[in-house]
DOTI-649806 format. One record per atom (N, C-alpha, C, CB): x, z, y; atom name; residue in three letters. Coordinates in Angstrom, 2 decimals. Glycine has a CB too. Layout:
<sites>
[[X Z Y] CA Ala]
...
</sites>
This chain:
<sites>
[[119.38 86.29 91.42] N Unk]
[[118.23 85.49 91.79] CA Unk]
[[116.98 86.38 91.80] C Unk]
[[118.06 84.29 90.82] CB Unk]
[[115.83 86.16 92.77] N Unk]
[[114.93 86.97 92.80] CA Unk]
[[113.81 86.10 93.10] C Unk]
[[115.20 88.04 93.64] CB Unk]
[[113.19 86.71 91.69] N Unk]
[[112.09 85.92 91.23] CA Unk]
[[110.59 86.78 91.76] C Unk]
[[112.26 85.74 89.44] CB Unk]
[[110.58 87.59 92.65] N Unk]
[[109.52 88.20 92.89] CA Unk]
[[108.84 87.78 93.99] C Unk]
[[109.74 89.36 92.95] CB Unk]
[[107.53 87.61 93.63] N Unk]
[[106.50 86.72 94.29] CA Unk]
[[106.05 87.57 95.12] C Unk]
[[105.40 86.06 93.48] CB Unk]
[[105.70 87.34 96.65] N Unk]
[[104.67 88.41 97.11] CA Unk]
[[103.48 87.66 96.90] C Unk]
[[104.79 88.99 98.68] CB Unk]
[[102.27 88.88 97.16] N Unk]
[[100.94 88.64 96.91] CA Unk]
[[100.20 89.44 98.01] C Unk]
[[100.54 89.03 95.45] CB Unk]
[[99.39 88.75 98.23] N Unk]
[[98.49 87.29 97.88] CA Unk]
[[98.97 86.20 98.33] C Unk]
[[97.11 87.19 98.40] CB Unk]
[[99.95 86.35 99.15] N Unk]
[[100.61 85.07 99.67] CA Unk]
[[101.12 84.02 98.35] C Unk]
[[102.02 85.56 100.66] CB Unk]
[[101.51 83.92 97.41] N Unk]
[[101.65 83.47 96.39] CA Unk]
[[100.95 83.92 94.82] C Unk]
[[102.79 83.50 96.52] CB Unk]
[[99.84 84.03 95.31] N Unk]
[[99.45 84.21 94.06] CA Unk]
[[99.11 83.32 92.89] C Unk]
[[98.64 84.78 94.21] CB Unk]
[[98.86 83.63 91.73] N Unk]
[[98.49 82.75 90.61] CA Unk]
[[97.41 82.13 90.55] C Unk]
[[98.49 83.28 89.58] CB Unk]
[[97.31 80.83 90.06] N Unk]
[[96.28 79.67 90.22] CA Unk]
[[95.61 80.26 89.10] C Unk]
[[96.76 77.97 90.10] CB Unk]
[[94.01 80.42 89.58] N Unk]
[[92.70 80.86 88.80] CA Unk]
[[92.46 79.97 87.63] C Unk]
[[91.39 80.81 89.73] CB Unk]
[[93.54 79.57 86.39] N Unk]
[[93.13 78.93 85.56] CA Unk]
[[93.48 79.56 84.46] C Unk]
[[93.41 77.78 85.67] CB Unk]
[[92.60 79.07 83.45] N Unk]
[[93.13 80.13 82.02] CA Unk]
[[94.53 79.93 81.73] C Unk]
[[92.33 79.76 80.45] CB Unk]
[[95.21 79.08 81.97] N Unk]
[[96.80 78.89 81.40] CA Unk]
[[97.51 80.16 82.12] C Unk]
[[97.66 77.19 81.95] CB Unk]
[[97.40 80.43 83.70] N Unk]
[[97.53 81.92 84.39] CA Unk]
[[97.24 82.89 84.02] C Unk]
[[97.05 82.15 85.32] CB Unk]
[[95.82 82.98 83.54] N Unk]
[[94.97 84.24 82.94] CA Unk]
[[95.69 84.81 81.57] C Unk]
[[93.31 83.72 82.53] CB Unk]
[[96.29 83.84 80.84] N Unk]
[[96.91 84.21 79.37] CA Unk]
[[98.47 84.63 79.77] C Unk]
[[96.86 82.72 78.13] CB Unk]
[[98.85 84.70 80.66] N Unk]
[[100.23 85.24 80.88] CA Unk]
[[100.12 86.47 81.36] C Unk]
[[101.06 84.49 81.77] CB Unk]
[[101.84 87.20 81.02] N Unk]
[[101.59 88.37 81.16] CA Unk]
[[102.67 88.82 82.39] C Unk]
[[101.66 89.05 79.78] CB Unk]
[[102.51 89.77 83.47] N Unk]
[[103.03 90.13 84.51] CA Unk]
[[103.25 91.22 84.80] C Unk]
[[102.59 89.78 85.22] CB Unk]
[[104.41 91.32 85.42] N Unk]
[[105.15 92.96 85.91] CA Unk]
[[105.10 92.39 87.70] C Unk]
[[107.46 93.43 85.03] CB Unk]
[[104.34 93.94 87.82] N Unk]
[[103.52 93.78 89.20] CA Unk]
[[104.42 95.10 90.01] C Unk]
[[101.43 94.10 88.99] CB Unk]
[[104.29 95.02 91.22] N Unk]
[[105.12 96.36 91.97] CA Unk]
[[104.00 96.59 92.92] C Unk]
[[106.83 96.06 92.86] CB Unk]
[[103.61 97.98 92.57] N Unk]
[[102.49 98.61 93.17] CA Unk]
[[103.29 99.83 94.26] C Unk]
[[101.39 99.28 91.84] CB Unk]
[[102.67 100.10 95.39] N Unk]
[[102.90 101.31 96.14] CA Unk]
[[103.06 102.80 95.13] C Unk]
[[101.58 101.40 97.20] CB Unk]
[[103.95 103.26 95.69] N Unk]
[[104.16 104.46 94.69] CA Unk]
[[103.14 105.51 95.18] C Unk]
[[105.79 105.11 94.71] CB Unk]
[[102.49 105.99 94.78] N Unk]
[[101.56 107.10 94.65] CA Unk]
[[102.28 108.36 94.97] C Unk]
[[100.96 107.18 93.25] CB Unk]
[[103.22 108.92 94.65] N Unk]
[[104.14 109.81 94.52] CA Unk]
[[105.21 110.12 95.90] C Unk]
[[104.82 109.32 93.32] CB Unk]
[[104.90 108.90 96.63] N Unk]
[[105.66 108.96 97.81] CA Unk]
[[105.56 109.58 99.25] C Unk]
[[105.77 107.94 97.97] CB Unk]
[[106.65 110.67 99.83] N Unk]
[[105.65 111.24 100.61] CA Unk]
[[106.47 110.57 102.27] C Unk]
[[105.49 113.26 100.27] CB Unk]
[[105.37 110.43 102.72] N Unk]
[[105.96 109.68 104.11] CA Unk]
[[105.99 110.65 104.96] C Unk]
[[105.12 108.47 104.77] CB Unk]
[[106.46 111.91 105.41] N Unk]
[[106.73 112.76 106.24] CA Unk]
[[107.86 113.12 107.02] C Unk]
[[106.48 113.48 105.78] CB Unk]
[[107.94 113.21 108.12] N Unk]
[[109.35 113.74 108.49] CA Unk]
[[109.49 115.33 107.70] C Unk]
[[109.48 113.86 110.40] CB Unk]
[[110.59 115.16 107.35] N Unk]
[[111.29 117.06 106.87] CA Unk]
[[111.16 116.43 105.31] C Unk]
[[109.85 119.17 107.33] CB Unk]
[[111.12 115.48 104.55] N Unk]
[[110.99 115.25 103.23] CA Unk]
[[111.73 114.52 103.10] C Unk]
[[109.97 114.93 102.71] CB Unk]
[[113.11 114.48 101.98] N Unk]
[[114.02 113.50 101.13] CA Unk]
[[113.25 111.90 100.90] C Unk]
[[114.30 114.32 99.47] CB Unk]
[[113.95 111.05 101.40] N Unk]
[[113.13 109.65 100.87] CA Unk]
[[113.49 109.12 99.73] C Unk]
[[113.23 108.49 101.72] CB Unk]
[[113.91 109.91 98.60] N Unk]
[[114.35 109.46 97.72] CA Unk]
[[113.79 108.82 96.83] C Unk]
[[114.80 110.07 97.40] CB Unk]
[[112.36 108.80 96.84] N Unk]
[[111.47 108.26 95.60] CA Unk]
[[111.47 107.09 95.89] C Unk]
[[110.03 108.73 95.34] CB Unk]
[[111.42 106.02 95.14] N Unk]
[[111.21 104.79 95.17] CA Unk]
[[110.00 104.06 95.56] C Unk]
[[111.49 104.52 94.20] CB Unk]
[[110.24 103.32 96.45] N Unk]
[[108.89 102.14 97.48] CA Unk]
[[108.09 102.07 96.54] C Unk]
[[109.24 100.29 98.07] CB Unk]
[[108.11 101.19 95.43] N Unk]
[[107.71 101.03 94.48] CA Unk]
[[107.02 101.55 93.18] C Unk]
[[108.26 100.73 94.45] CB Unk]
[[105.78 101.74 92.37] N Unk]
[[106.15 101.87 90.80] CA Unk]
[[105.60 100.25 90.58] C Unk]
[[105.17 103.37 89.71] CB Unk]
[[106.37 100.11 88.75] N Unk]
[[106.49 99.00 88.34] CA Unk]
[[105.04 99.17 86.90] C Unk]
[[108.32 98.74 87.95] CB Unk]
[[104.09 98.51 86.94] N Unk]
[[103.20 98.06 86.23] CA Unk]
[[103.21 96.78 85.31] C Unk]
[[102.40 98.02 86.98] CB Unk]
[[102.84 97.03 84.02] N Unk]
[[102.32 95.41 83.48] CA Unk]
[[101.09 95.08 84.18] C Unk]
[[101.93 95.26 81.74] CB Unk]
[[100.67 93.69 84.30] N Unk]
[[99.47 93.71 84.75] CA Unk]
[[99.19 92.43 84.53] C Unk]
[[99.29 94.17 86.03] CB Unk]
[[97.51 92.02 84.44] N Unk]
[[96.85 91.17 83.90] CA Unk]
[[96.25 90.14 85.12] C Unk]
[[95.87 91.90 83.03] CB Unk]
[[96.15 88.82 85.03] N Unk]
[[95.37 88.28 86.14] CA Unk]
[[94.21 87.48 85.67] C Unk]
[[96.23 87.44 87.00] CB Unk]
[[92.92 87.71 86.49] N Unk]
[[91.67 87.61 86.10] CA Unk]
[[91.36 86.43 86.74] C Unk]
[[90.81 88.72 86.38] CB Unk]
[[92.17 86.08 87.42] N Unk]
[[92.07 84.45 88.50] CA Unk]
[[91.41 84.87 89.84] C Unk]
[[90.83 82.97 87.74] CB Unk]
[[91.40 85.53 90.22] N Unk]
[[90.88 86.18 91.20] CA Unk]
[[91.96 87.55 91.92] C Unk]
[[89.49 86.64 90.54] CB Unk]
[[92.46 88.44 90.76] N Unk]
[[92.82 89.89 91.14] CA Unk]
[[93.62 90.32 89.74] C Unk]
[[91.31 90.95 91.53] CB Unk]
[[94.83 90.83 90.23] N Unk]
[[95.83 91.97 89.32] CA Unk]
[[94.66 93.38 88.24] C Unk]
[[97.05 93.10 90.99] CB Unk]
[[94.71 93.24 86.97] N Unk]
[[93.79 94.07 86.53] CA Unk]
[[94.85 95.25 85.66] C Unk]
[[92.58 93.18 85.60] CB Unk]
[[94.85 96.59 85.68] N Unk]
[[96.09 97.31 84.59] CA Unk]
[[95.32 97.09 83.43] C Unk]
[[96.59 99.18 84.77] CB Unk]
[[96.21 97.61 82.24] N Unk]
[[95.76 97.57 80.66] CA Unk]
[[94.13 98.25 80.53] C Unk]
[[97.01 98.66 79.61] CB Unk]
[[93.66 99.01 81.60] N Unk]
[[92.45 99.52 81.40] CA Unk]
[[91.51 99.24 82.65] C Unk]
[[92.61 100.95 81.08] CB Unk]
[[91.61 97.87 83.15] N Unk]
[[90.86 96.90 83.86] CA Unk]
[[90.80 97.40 84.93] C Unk]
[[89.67 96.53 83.43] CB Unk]
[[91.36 98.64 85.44] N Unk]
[[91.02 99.21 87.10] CA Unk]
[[92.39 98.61 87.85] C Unk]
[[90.92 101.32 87.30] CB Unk]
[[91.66 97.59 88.83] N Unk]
[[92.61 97.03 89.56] CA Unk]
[[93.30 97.65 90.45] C Unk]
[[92.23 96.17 90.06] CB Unk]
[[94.59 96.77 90.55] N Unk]
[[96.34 96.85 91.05] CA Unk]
[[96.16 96.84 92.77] C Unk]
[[97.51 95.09 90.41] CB Unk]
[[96.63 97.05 93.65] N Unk]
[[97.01 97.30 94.96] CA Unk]
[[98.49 96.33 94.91] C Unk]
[[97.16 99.10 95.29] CB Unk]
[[98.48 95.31 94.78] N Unk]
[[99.59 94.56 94.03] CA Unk]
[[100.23 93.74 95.49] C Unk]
[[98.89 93.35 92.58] CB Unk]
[[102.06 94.23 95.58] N Unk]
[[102.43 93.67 96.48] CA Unk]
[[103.63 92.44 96.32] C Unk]
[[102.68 94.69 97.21] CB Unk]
[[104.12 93.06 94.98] N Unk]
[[104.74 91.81 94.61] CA Unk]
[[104.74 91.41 92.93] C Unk]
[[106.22 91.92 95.16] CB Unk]
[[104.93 90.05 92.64] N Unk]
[[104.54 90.21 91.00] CA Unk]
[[105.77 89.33 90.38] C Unk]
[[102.76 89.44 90.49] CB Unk]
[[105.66 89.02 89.04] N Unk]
[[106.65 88.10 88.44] CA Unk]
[[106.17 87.74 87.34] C Unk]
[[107.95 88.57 88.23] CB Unk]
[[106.11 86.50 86.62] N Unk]
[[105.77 86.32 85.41] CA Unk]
[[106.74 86.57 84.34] C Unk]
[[105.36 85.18 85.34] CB Unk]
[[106.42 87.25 83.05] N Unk]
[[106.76 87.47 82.26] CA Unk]
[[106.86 86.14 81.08] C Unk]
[[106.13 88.50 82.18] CB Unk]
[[108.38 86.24 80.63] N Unk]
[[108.66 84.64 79.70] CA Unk]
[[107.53 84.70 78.72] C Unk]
[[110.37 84.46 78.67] CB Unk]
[[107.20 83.60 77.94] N Unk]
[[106.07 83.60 76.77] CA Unk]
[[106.30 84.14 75.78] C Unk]
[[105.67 82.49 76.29] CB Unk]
[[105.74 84.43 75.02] N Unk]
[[105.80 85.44 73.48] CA Unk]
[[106.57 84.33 72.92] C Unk]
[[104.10 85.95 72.42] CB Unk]
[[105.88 82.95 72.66] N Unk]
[[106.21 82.11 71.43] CA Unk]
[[107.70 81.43 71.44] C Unk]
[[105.10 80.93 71.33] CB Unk]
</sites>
């Protein structure tokens, strides 16, 4: 089963009950080189925790996500 949301097309409703949950986000890989003559072996993807401000994907040190697909993470309690 695949629970991965794209975004912004489905994103999270701007309310604090959203804002207090926690999310694993799939960001463009940085690392990836799109050239002909280069192995495509690196992965589409890297995988981030990430925070939502009701508005926008924020990382652990508030500089926002380029966020293409997300998932909520089950509750602590």
């Amino acid at each position: 089963m695949n629970n991965w949301q794209p975004y912004p097309q489905n994103s999270p409703q701007p309310t604090p009950e959203d804002q207090l949950k926690d999310y694993v986000v799939l960001i463009p890989n940085p690392n990836r080189i799109n050239k002909s003559g280069f192995s495509d072996h690196a992965p589409r993807y890297q995988v981030c925790l990430a925070f939502w401000l009701g508005d926008s994907f924020v990382d652990e040190q508030m500089r926002p996500l380029n966020v293409h697909y997300y998932v909520t993470l089950p509750s602590h309690s």
